[in-house]
N, C-alpha and C positions, 0 to 999 in steps of 0.2 A: 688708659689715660687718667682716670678717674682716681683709681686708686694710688697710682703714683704722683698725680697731683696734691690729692690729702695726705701722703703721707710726707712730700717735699715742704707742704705745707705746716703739716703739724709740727714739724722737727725747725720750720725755721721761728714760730710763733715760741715753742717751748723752747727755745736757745740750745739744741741739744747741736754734736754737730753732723753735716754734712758731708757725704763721702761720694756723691755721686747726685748730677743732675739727670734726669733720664727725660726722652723726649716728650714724653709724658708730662709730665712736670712743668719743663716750659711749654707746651701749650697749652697745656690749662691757666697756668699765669696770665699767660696774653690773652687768654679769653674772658677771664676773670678781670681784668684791666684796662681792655676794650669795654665788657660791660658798664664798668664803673662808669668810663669817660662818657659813653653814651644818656645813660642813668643822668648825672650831674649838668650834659651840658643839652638835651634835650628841647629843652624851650627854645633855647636858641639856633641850635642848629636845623631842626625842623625836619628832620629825614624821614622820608615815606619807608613803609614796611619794606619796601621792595629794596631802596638803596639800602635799608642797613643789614638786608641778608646780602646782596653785593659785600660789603663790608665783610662781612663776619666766612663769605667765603674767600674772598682775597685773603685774610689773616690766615685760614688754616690752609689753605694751601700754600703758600709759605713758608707756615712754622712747620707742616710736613714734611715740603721740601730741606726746609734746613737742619730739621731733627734726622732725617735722612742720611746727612750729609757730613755734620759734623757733632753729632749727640750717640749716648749720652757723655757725659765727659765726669772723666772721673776724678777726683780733686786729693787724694790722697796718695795717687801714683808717683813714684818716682818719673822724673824726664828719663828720655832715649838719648842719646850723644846725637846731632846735627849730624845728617846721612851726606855724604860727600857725593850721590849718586846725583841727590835734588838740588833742583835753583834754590841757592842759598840756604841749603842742606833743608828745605821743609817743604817743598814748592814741586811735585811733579810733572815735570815736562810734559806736553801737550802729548797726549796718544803713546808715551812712554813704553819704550819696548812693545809696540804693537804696530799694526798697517792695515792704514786705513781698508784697503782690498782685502786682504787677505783673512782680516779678522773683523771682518764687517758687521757679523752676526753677532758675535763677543762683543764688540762696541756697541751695537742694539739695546743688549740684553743690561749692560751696567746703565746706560745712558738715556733709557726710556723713562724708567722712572722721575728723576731730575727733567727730562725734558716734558714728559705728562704734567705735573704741577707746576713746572715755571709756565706753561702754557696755559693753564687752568688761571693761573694766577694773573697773567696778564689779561686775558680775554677778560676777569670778571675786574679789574681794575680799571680798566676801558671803559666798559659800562656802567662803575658804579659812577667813576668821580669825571665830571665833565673835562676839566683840565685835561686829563692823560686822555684824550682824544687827537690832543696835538702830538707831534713824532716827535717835536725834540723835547717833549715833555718826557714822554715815554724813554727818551734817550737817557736824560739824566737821570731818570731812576734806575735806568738797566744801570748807566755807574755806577751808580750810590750804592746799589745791592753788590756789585761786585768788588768794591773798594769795599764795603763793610766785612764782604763774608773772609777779602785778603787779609782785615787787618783784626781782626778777632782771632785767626788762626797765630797770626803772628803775634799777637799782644798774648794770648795763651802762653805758648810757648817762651815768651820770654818771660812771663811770671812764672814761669817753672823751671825757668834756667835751659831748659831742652826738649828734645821733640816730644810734644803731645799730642797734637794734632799736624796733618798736611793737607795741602789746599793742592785739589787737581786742576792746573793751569788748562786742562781741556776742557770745563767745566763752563768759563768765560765763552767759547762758541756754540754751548749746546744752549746757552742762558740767551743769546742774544738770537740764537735761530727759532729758542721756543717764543722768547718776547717780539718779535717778528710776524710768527704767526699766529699768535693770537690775539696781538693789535690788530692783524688783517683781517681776524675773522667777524672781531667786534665791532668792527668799522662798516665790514659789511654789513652784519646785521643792523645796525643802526639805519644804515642806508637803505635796506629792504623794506624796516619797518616804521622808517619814517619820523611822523609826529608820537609814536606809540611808546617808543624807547623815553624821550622828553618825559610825555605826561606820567608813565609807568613809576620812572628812577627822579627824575631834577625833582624835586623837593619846590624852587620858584617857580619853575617854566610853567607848572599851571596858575599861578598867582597871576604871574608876568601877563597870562593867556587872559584870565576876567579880566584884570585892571584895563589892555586894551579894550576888552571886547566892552567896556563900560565908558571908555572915551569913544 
């Protein structure tokens, strides 16, 4: 990651060009860009060590899952002609030529991965940020991620005029059973561990906790 982030880096500082993002690349970005925001807004936001490794593990798993999924991408290629096979020649039908029975294991085996980090990803989002403790908070980020990751594919591909990437419409059920379960698990823990989780991650709750304990 390291090396393909200095060297995306070096080439985009030295104007040279660009023939290929690699997942490497972007997540070093994002982490180099989450540090900065943090760095800069610091005093004010006030985050305990704990919430901003929260943080910093919600981001890479994430950008793993999405460097997974739709990286690297290579910027130099010609388009593919729109596949007559896929929703709207880019989009693979859910379980596409497969069954659910019969190739259960095969489906495992592609679909673990994407569902380990979207689970990874929710469980530590849960805990970092107080809001996404509520389910329909949680709800509108499973959209936003799913609308983002449809319309990236598609917005590629029409700056290329033709297929470069596709977006597996199976993808949308494995994202919302892993963000499912790992609201549920982080909810539990919360609720096992109490006032723990508060004092641990909220950044006020112990502010909030002297100022009463002072009235």
């Amino acid at each position: 990651m390291i090396s393909e982030g200095y060297d995306f880096l070096k080439a985009l500082v030295g104007g040279e060009k660009i023939d290929i993002i690699t997942g490497g690349a972007f997540m070093l970005c994002l982490l180099v860009l989450l540090t900065l925001f943090l760095v800069i807004f610091k005093k004010k936001l006030r985050y305990k060590p704990v919430k901003i490794a929260g943080i910093y593990i919600s981001l890479i798993a994430y950008a793993s899952y999405f460097s997974f999924q739709y990286l690297p991408i290579v910027l130099t290629n010609p388009a593919f002609e729109y596949n007559e096979m896929l929703v709207f020649g880019q989009m693979w039908p859910p379980l596409f030529q497969m069954n659910l029975f019969r190739d259960f294991l095969t489906i495992v085996q592609i679909y673990l991965k994407p569902f380990a980090l979207i689970l990874l990803f929710a469980f530590a989002v849960t805990l970092t940020f107080k809001l996404m403790r509520k389910i329909h908070a949680m709800a509108v980020l499973y959209a936003a991620i799913t609308v983002f990751e449809i319309g990236f594919v598609v917005v590629q591909n029409l700056i290329k005029g033709g297929l470069t990437l596709t977006y597996d419409m199976t993808i949308p059920f494995v994202e919302i059973l892993a963000f499912a379960v790992g609201f549920l698990l982080a909810r539990l823990f919360i609720k096992l561990s109490g006032d723990f989780t508060a004092n641990l991650i909220d950044a006020k709750a112990k502010i909030r906790q002297r100022q009463g304990d002072k009235l």
